[in-house]
Each structure stands twice: as structure tokens, then as C-alpha cells.
Residue, then its C-alpha position, 0 to 999 in steps of 0.5 A: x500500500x502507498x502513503x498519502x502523497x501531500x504537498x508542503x505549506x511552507x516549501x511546497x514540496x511534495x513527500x510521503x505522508x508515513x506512519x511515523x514522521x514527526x512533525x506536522x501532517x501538512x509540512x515535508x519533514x526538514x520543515x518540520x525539525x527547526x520548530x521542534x527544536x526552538x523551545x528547547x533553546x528558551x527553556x533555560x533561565x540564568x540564576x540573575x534572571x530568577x532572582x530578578x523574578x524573585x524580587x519582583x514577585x517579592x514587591x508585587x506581594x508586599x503591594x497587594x498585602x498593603x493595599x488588602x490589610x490598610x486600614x481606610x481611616 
């Protein structure tokens, strides 16, 4: 039995439709890899970029402490 024969939406390349061929159904599979591999490049922080969030999140507590617990005179 043959595979489905598709036509790239980026590229316009046709290729084989198979089983198991990663990526998206409507795209060849060298379209496919450079998405796969992009979050895996922005999953990493830098310690300053956590202790700047640390901080942040910090004053954004106390903030919402003061306004919640003031007492209105």
C-alpha cells in the first residue's frame, strides 16, 4: 500500500505522508525539525534572571498585602 502523497505549506514540496514522521501532517519533514527544536533553546533561565523574578514577585506581594490589610481611616 502507498502513503498519502501531500504537498508542503511552507516549501511546497511534495513527500510521503508515513506512519511515523514527526512533525506536522501538512509540512515535508526538514520543515518540520527547526520548530521542534526552538523551545528547547528558551527553556533555560540564568540564576540573575530568577532572582530578578524573585524580587519582583517579592514587591508585587508586599503591594497587594498593603493595599488588602490598610486600614481606610
Amino acid at each position: 500500500m502507498a502513503f498519502p502523497i501531500r504537498t508542503c505549506v511552507v516549501c511546497a514540496e511534495e513527500f510521503e505522508l508515513r506512519p511515523g514522521k514527526p512533525g506536522f501532517a501538512n509540512r515535508c519533514p526538514a520543515c518540520s525539525e527547526p520548530e521542534s527544536a526552538e523551545p528547547a533553546a528558551q527553556a533555560g533561565l540564568a540564576s540573575g534572571d530568577l532572582k530578578a523574578d524573585r524580587e519582583l514577585n517579592e514587591a508585587r506581594r508586599r503591594t497587594i498585602r498593603d493595599m488588602l490589610y490598610r486600614k481606610e481611616s
